[in-house]
GUTOR-331007 format. One record per residue: chain; y, x, z of N, C-alpha, C in turn; residue number from 1. Coordinates in steps of 0.2 Angstrom, whole numbers, plus 5000, padded with zeros to 4 digits. Atoms other than C-alpha are relative to their C-alpha. Example, Ala and Ser with C-alpha at 12.3 -4.5 7.8 and 13.67 -1.06 7.14 Angstrom:
! residues 2
atom chain->A&ny->4994&nx->5004&nz->5000&cay->4978&cax->5062&caz->5039&cy->5006&cx->5004&cz->5000&resi->1
atom chain->A&ny->4994&nx->4996&nz->4999&cay->4995&cax->5068&caz->5036&cy->5005&cx->4996&cz->5003&resi->2
This chain:
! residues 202
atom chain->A&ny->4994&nx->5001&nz->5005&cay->5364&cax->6116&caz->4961&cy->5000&cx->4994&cz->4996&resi->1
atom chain->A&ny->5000&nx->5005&nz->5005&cay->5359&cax->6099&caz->4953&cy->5006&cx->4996&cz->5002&resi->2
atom chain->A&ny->4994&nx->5005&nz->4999&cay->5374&cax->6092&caz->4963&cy->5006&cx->5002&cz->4997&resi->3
atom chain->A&ny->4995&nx->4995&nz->5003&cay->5384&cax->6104&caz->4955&cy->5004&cx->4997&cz->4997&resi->4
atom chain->A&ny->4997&nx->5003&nz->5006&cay->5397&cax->6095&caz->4942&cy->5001&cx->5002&cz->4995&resi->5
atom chain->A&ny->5002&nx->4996&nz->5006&cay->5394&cax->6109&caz->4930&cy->4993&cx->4999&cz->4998&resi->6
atom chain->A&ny->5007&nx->5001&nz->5003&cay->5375&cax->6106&caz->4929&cy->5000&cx->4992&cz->4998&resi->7
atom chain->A&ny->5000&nx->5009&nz->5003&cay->5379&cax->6086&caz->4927&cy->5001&cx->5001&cz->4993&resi->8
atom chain->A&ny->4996&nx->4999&nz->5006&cay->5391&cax->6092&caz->4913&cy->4995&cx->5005&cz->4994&resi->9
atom chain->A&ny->5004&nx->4999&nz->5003&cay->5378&cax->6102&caz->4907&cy->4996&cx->4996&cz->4995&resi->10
atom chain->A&ny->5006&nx->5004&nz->5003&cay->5362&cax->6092&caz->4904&cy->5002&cx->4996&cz->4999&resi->11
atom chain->A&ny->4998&nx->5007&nz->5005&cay->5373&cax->6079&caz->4896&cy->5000&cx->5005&cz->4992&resi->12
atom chain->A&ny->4997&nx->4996&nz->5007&cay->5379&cax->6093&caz->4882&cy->4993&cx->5000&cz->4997&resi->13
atom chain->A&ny->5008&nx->4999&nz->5004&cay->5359&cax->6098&caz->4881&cy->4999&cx->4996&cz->4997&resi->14
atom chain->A&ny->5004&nx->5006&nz->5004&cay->5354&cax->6082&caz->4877&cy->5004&cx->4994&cz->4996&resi->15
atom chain->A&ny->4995&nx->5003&nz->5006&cay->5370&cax->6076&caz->4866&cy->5006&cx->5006&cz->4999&resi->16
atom chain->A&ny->4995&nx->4993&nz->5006&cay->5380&cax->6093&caz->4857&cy->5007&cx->4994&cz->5001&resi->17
atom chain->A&ny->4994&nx->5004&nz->5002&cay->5392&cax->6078&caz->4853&cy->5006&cx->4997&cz->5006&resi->18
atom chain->A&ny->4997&nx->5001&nz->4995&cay->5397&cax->6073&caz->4870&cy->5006&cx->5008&cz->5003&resi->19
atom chain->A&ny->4997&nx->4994&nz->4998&cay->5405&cax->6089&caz->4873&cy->5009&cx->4998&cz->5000&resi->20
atom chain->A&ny->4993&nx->5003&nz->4998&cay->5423&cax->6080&caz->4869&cy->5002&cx->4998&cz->5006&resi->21
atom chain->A&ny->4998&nx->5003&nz->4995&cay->5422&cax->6069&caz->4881&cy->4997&cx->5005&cz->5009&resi->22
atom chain->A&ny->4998&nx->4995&nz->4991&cay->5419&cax->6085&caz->4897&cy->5003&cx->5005&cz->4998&resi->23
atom chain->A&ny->4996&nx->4994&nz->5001&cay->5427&cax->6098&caz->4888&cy->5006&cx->5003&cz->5005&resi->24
atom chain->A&ny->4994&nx->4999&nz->4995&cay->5444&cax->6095&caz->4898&cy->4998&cx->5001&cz->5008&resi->25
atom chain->A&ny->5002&nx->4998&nz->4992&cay->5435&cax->6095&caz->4915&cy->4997&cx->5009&cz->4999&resi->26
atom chain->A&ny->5003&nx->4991&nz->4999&cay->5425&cax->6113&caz->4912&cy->5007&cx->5003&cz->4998&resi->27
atom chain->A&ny->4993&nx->4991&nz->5000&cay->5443&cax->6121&caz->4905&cy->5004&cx->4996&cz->5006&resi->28
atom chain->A&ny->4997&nx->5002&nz->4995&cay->5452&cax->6113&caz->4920&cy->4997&cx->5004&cz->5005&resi->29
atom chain->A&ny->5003&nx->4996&nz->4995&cay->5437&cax->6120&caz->4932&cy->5002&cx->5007&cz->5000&resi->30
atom chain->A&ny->4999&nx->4990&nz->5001&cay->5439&cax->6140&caz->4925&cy->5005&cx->5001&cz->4995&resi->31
atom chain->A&ny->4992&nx->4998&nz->4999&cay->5457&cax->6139&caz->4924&cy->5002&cx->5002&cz->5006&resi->32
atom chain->A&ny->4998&nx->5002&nz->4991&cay->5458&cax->6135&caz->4942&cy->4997&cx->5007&cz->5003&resi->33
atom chain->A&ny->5002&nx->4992&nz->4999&cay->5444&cax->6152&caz->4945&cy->5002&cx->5003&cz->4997&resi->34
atom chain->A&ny->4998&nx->4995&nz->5002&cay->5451&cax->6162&caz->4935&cy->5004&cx->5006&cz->5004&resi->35
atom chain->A&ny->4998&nx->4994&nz->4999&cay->5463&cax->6173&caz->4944&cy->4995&cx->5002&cz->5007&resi->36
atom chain->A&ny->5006&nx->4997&nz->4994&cay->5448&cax->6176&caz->4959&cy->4994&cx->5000&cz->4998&resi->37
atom chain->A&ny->5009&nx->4999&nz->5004&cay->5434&cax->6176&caz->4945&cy->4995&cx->5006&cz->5004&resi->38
atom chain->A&ny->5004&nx->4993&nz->4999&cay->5427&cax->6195&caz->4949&cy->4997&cx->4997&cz->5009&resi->39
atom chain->A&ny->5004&nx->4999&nz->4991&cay->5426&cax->6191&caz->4969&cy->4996&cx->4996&cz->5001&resi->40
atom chain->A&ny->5005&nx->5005&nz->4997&cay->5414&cax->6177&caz->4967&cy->4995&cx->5003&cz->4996&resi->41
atom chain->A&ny->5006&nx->4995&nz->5004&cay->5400&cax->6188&caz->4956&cy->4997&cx->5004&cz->5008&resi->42
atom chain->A&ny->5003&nx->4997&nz->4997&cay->5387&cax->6195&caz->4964&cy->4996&cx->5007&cz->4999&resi->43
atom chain->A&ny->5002&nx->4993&nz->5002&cay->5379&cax->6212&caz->4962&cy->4994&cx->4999&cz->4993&resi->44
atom chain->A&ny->5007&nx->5000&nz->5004&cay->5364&cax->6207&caz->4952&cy->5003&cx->4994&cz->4994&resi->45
atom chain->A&ny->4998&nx->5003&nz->5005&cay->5378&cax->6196&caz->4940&cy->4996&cx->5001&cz->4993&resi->46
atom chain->A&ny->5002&nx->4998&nz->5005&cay->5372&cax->6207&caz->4926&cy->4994&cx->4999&cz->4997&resi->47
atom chain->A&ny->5008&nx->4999&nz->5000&cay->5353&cax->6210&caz->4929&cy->4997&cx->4996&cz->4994&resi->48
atom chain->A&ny->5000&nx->5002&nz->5007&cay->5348&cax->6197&caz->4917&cy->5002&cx->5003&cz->4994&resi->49
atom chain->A&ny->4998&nx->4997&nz->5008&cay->5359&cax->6199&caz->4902&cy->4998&cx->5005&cz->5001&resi->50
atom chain->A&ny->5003&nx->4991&nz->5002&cay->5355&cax->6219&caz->4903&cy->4993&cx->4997&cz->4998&resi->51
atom chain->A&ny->5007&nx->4999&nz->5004&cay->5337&cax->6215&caz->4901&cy->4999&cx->4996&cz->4993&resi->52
atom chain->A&ny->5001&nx->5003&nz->5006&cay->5338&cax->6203&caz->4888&cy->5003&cx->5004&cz->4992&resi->53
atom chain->A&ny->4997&nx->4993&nz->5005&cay->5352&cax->6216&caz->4878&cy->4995&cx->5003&cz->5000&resi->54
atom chain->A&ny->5005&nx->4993&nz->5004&cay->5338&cax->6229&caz->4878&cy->4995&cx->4996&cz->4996&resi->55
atom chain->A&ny->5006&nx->5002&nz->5009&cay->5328&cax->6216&caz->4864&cy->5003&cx->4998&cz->4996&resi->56
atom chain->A&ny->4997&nx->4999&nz->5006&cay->5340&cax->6215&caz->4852&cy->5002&cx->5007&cz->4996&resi->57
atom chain->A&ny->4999&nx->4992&nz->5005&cay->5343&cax->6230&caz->4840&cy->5007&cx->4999&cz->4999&resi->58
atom chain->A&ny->4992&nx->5000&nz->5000&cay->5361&cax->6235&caz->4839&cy->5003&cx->4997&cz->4995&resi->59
atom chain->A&ny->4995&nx->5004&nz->5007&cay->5373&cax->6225&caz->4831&cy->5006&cx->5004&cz->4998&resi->60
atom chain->A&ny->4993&nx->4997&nz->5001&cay->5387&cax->6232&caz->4821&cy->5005&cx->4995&cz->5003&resi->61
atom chain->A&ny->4991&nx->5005&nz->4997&cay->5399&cax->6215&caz->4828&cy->4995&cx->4997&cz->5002&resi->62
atom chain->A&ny->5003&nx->5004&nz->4995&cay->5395&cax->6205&caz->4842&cy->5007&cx->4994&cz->5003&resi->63
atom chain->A&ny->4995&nx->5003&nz->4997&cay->5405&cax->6191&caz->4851&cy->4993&cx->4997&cz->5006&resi->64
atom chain->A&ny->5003&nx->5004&nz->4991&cay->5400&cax->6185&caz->4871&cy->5004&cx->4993&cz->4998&resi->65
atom chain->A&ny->4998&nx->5006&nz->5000&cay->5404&cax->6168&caz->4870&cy->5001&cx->4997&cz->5009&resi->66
atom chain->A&ny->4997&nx->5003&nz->4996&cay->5412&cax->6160&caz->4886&cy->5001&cx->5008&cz->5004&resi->67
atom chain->A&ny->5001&nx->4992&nz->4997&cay->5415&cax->6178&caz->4891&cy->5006&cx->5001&cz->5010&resi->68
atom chain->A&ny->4997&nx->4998&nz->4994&cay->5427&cax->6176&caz->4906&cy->5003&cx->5005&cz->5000&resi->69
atom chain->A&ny->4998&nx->4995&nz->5000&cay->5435&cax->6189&caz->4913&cy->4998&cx->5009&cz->4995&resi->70
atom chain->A&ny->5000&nx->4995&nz->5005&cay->5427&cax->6200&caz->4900&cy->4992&cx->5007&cz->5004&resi->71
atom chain->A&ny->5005&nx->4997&nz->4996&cay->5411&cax->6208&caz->4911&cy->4992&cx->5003&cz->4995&resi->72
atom chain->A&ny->5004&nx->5001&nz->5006&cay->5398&cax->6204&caz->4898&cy->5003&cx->5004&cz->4995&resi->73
atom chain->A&ny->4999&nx->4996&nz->5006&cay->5406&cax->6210&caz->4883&cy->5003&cx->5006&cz->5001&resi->74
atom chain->A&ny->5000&nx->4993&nz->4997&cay->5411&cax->6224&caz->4893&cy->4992&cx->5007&cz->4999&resi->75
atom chain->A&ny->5006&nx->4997&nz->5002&cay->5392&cax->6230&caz->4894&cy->4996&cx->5000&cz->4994&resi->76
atom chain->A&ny->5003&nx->4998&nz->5006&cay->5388&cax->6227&caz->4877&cy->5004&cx->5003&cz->4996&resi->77
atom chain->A&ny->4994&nx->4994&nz->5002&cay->5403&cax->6238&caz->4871&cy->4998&cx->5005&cz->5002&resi->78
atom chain->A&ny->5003&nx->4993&nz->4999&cay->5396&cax->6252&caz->4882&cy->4992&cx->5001&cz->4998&resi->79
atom chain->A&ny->5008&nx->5000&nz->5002&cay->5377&cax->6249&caz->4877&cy->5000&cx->5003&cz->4993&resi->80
atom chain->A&ny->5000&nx->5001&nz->5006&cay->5382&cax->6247&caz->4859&cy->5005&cx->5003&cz->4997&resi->81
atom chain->A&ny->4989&nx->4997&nz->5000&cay->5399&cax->6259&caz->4858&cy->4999&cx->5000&cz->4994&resi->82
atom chain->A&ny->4997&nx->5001&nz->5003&cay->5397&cax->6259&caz->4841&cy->5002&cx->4992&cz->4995&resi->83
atom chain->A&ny->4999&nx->5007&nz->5004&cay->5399&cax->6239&caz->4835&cy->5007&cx->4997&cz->5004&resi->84
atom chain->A&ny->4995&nx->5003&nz->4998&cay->5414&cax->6229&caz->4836&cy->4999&cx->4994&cz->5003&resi->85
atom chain->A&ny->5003&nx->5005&nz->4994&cay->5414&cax->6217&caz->4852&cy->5007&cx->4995&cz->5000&resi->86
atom chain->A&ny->4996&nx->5006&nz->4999&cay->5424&cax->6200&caz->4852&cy->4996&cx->4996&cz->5005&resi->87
atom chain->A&ny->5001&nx->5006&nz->4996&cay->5426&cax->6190&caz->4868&cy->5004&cx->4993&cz->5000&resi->88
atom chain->A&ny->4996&nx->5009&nz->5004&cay->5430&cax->6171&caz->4864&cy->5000&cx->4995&cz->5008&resi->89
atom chain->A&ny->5003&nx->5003&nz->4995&cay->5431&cax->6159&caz->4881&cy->5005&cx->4993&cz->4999&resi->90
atom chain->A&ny->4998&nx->5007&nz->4999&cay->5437&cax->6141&caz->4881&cy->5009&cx->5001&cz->5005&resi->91
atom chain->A&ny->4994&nx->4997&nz->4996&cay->5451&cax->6147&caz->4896&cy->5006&cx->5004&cz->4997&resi->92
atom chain->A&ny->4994&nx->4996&nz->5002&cay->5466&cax->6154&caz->4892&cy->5002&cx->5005&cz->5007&resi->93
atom chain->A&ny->4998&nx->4996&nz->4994&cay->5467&cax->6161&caz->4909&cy->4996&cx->5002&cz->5003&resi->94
atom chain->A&ny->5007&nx->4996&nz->5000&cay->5450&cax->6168&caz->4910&cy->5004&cx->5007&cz->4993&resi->95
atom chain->A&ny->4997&nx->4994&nz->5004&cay->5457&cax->6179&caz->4893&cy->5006&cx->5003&cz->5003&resi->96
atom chain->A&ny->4995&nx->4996&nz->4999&cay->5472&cax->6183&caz->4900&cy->4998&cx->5006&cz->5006&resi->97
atom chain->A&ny->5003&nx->4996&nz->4996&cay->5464&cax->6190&caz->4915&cy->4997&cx->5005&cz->4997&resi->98
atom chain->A&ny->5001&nx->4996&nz->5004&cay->5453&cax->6199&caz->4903&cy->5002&cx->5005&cz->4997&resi->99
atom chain->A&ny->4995&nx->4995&nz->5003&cay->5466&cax->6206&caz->4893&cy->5005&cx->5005&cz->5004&resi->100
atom chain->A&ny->4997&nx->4996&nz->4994&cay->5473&cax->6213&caz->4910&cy->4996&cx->5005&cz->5004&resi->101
atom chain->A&ny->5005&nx->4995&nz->4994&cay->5458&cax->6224&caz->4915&cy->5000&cx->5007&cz->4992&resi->102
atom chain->A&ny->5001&nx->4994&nz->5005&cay->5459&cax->6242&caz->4908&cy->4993&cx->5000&cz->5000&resi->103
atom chain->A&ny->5008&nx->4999&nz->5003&cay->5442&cax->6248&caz->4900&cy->5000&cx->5005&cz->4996&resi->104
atom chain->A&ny->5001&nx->4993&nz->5002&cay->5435&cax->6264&caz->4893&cy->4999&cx->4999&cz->4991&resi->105
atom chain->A&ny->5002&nx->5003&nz->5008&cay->5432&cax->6254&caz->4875&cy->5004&cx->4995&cz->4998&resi->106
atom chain->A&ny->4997&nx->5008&nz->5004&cay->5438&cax->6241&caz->4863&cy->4996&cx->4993&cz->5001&resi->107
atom chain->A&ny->5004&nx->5005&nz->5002&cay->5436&cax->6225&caz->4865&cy->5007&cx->4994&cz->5000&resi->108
atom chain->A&ny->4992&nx->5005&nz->5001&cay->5448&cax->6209&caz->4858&cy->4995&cx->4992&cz->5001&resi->109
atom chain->A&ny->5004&nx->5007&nz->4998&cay->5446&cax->6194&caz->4867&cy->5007&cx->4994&cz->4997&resi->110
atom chain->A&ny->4995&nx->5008&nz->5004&cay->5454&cax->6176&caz->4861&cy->4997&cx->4995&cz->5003&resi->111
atom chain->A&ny->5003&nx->5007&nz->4997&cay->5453&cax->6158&caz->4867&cy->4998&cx->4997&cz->4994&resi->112
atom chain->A&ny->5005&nx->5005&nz->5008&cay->5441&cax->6148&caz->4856&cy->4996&cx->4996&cz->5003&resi->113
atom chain->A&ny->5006&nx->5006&nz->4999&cay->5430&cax->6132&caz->4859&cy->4994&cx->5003&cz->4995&resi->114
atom chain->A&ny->5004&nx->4998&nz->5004&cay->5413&cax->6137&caz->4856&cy->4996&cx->4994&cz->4995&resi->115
atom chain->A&ny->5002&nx->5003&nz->5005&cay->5410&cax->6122&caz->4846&cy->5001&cx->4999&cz->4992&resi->116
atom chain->A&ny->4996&nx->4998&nz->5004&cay->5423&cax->6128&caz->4833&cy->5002&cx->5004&cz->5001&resi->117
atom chain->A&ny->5002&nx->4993&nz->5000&cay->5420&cax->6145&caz->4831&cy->5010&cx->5001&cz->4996&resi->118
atom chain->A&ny->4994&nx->4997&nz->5007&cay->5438&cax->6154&caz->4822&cy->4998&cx->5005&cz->4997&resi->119
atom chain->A&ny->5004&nx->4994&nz->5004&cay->5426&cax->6164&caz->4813&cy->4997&cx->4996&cz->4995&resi->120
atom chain->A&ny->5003&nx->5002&nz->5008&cay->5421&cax->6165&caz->4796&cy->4992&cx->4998&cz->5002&resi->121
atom chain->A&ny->5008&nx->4998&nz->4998&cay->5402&cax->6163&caz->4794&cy->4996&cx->5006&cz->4997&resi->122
atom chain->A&ny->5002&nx->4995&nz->5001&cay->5390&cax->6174&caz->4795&cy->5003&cx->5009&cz->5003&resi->123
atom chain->A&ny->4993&nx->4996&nz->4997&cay->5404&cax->6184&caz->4806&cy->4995&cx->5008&cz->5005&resi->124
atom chain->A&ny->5000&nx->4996&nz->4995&cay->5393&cax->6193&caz->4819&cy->4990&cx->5001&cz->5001&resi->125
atom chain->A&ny->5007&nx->5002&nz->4997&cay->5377&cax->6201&caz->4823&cy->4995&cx->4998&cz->5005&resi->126
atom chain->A&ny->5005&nx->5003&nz->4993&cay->5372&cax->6195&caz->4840&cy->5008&cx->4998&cz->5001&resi->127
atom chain->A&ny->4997&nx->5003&nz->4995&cay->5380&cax->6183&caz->4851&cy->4997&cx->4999&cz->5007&resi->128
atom chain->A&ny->5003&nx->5001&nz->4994&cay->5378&cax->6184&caz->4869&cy->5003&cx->4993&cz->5004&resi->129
atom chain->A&ny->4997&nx->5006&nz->4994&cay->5380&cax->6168&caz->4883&cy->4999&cx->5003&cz->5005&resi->130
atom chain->A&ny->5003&nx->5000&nz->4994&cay->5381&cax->6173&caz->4899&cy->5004&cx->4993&cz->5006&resi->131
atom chain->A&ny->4998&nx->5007&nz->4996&cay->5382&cax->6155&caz->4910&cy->5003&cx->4998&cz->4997&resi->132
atom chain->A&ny->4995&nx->5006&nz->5006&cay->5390&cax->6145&caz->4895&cy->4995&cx->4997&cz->4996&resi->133
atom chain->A&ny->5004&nx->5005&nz->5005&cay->5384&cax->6132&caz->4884&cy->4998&cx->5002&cz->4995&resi->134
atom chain->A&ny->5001&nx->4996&nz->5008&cay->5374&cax->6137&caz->4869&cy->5000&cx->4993&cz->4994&resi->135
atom chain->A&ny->5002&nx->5006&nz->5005&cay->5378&cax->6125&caz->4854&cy->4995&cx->5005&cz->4994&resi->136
atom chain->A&ny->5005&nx->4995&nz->5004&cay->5364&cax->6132&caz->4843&cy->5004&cx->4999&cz->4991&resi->137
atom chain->A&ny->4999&nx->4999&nz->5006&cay->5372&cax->6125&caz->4827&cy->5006&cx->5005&cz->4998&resi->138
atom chain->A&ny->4995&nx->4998&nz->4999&cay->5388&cax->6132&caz->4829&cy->4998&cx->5009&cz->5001&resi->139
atom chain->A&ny->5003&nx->4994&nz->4997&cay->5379&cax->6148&caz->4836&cy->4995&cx->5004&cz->4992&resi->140
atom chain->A&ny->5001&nx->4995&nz->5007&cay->5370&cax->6152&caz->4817&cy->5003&cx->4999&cz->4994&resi->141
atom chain->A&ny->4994&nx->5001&nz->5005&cay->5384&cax->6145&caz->4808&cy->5002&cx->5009&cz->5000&resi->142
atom chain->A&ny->4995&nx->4992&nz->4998&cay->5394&cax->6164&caz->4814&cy->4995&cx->5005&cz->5000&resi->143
atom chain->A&ny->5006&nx->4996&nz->4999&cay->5378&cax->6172&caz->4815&cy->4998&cx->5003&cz->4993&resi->144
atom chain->A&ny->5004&nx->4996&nz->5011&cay->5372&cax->6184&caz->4797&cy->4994&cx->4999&cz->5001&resi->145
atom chain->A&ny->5010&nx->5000&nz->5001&cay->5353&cax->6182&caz->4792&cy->4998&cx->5004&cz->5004&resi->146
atom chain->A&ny->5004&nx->4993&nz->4997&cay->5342&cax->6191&caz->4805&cy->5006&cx->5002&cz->5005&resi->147
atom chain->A&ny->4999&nx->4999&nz->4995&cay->5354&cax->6189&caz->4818&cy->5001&cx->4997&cz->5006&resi->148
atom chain->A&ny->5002&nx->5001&nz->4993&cay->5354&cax->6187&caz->4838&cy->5004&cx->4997&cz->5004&resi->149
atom chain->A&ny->4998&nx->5002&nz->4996&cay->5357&cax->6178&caz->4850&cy->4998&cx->4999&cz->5009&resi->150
atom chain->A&ny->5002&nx->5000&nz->4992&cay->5357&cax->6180&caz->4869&cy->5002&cx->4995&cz->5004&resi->151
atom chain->A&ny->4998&nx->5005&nz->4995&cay->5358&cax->6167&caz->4883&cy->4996&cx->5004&cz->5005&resi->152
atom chain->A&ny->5001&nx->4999&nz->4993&cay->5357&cax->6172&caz->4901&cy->5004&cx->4997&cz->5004&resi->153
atom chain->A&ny->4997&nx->5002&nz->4993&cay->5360&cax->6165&caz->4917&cy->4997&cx->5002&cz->5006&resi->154
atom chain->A&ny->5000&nx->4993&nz->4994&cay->5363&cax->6177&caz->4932&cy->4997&cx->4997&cz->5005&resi->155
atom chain->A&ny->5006&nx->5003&nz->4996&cay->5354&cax->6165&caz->4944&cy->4997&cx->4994&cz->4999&resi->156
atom chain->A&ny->5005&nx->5004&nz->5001&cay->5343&cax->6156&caz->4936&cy->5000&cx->4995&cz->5000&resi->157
atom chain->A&ny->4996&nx->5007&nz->4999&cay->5341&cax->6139&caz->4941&cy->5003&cx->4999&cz->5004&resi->158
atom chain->A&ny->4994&nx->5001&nz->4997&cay->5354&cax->6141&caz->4952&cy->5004&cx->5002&cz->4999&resi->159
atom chain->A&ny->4994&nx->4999&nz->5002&cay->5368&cax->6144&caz->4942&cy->5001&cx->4993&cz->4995&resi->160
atom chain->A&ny->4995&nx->5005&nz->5000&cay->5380&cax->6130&caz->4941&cy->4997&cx->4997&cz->4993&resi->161
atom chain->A&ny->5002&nx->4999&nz->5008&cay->5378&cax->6131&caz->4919&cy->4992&cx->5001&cz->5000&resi->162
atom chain->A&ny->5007&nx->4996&nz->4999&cay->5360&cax->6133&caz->4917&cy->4995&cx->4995&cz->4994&resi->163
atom chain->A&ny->5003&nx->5002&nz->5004&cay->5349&cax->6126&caz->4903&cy->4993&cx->5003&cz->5002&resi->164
atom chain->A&ny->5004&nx->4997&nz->4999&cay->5331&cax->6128&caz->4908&cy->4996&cx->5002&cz->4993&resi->165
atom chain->A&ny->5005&nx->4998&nz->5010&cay->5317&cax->6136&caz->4892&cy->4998&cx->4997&cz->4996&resi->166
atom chain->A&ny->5002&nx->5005&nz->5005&cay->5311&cax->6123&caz->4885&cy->5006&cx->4998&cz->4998&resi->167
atom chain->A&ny->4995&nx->5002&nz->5004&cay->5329&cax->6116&caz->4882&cy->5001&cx->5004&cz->4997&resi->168
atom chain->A&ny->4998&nx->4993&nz->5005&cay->5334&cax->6133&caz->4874&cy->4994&cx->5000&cz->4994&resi->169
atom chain->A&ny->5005&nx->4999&nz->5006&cay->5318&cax->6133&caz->4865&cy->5000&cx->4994&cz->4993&resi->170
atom chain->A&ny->5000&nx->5007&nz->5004&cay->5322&cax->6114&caz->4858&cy->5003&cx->5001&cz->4995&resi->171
atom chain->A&ny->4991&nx->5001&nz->5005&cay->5342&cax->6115&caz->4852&cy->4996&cx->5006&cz->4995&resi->172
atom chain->A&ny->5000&nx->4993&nz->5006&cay->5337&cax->6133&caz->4845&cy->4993&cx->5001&cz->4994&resi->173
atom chain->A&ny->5005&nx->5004&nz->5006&cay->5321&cax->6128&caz->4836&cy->5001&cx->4995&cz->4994&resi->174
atom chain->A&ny->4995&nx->5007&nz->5003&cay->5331&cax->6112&caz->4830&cy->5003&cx->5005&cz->4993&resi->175
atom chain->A&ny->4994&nx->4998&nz->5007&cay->5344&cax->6123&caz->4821&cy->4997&cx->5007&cz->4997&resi->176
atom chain->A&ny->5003&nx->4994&nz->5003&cay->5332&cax->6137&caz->4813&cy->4998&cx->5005&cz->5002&resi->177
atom chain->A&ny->5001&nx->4996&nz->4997&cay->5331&cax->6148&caz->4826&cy->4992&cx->5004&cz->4998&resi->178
atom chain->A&ny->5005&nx->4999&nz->5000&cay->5316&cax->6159&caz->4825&cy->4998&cx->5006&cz->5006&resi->179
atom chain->A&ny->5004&nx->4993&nz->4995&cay->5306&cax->6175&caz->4837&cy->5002&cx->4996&cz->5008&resi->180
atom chain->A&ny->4998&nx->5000&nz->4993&cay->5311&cax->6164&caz->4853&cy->4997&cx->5002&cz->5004&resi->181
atom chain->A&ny->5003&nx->5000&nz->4995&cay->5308&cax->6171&caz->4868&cy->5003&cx->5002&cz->5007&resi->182
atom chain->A&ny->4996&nx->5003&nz->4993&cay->5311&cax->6170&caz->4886&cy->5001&cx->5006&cz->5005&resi->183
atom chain->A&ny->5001&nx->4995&nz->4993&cay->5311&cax->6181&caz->4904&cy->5004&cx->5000&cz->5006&resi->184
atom chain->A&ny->4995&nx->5001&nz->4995&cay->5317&cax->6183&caz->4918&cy->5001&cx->5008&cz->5003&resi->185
atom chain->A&ny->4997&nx->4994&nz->4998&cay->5326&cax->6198&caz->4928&cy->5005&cx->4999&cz->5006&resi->186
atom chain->A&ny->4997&nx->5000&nz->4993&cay->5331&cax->6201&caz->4946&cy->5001&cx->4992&cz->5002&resi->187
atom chain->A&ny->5001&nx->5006&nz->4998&cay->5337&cax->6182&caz->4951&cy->5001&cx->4997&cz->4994&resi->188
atom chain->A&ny->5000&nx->5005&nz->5005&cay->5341&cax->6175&caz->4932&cy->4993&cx->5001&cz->4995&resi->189
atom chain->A&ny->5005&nx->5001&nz->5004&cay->5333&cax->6172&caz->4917&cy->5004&cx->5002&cz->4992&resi->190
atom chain->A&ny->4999&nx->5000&nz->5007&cay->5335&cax->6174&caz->4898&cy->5000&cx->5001&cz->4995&resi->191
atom chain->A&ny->5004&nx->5002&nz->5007&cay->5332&cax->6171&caz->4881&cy->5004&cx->5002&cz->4993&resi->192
atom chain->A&ny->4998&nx->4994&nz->5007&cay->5333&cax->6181&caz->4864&cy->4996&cx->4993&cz->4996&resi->193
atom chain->A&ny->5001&nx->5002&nz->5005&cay->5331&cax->6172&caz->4847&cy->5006&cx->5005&cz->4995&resi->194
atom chain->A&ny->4994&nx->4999&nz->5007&cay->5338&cax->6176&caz->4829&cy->4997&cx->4996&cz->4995&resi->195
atom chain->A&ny->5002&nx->5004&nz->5008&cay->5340&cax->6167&caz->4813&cy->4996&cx->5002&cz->4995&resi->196
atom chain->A&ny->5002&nx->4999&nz->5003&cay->5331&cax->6168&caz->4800&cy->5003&cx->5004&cz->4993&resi->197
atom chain->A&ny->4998&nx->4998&nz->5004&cay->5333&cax->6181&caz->4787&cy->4998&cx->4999&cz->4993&resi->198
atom chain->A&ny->5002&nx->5001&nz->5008&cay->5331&cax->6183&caz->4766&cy->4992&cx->5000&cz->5001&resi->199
atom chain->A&ny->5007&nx->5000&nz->5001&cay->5314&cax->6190&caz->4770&cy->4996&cx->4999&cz->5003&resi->200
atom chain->A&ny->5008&nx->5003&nz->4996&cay->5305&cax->6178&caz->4781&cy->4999&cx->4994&cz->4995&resi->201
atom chain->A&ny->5007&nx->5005&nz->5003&cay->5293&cax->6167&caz->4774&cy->5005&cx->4992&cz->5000&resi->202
């Protein structure tokens, strides 16, 4: 996958946050174009990851999936967690539209939003999950309340297109105050639990 033009566009973003202006148009270009045939390119074990990682966060009363796509992710932690309120945010406008086209047994309100400029207050949410999207860490405990979570997962590992290996995740989000990082993997992905620090850490 290092040929990939999303992993290019990547590992520029990991290693300069700032640069993101100038690929931003290309990644919403890219998943506008997959969006209306998103679901058919997922594989069975999309999930496996994020679920393992969701079961080491404690339930959040509000969450937002970041790059959430057609809505799959933020789908599973609405039923894991039926009772917190679930917002899905994605860069695409036709990745949410798609999403707000799929019935579901729960709530969940999705919108278009750059995850570098959250349209959230701060302090907005208890977890934030990534599945296959860019984590900006500061942006990320900006919307985040004291003490809380954050997931990143990528359904294949280092074979997915988006992919930030541990040590990068461990850098940005130690960088911006993160604390409890930790790592793992599940069926082909991987993924990584941290949270912010609250009143009463040290």
């Amino acid at each position: 996958m290092s040929d990939n033009p999303m992993r290019r566009v990547t590992e520029k973003v990991m290693s300069d946050p700032g640069s993101w202006r100038s690929v931003c148009g290309e990644v919403l270009e890219t998943f506008e174009a997959l969006a209306p045939d998103w679901e058919s390119r997922l594989g069975p074990a999309q999930l496996t990851s994020f679920a393992a990682g969701l079961r080491r966060v404690p339930p959040p009363a509000t969450a937002l999936d970041l790059a959430c796509g057609t809505g799959i992710a933020a789908d599973l932690i609405a039923g894991t967690f039926p009772d917190a309120v679930v917002v899905g945010a994605d860069l695409s406008e036709q990745m949410v539209r798609t999403a707000l086209a799929k019935r579901r047994p729960h709530t969940v309100r999705f919108l278009v939003g750059d995850a570098t400029a959250l349209p959230f207050t701060d302090d907005a949410f208890g977890l934030i999950s990534i599945l296959n999207g860019f984590a900006f860490a500061d942006e990320l405990k900006r919307v985040l309340e004291p003490g809380g979570w954050v997931l990143v997962s990528y359904s294949a590992g280092e074979d997915t297109p988006i992919y930030a290996p541990f040590a990068d995740l461990e850098r940005v989000l130690g960088s911006a105050g993160f604390v409890e990082i930790g790592h793992g993997r599940a069926g082909p992905g991987t993924w990584t639990t941290a949270r912010t620090s609250a009143d009463f850490d040290d």
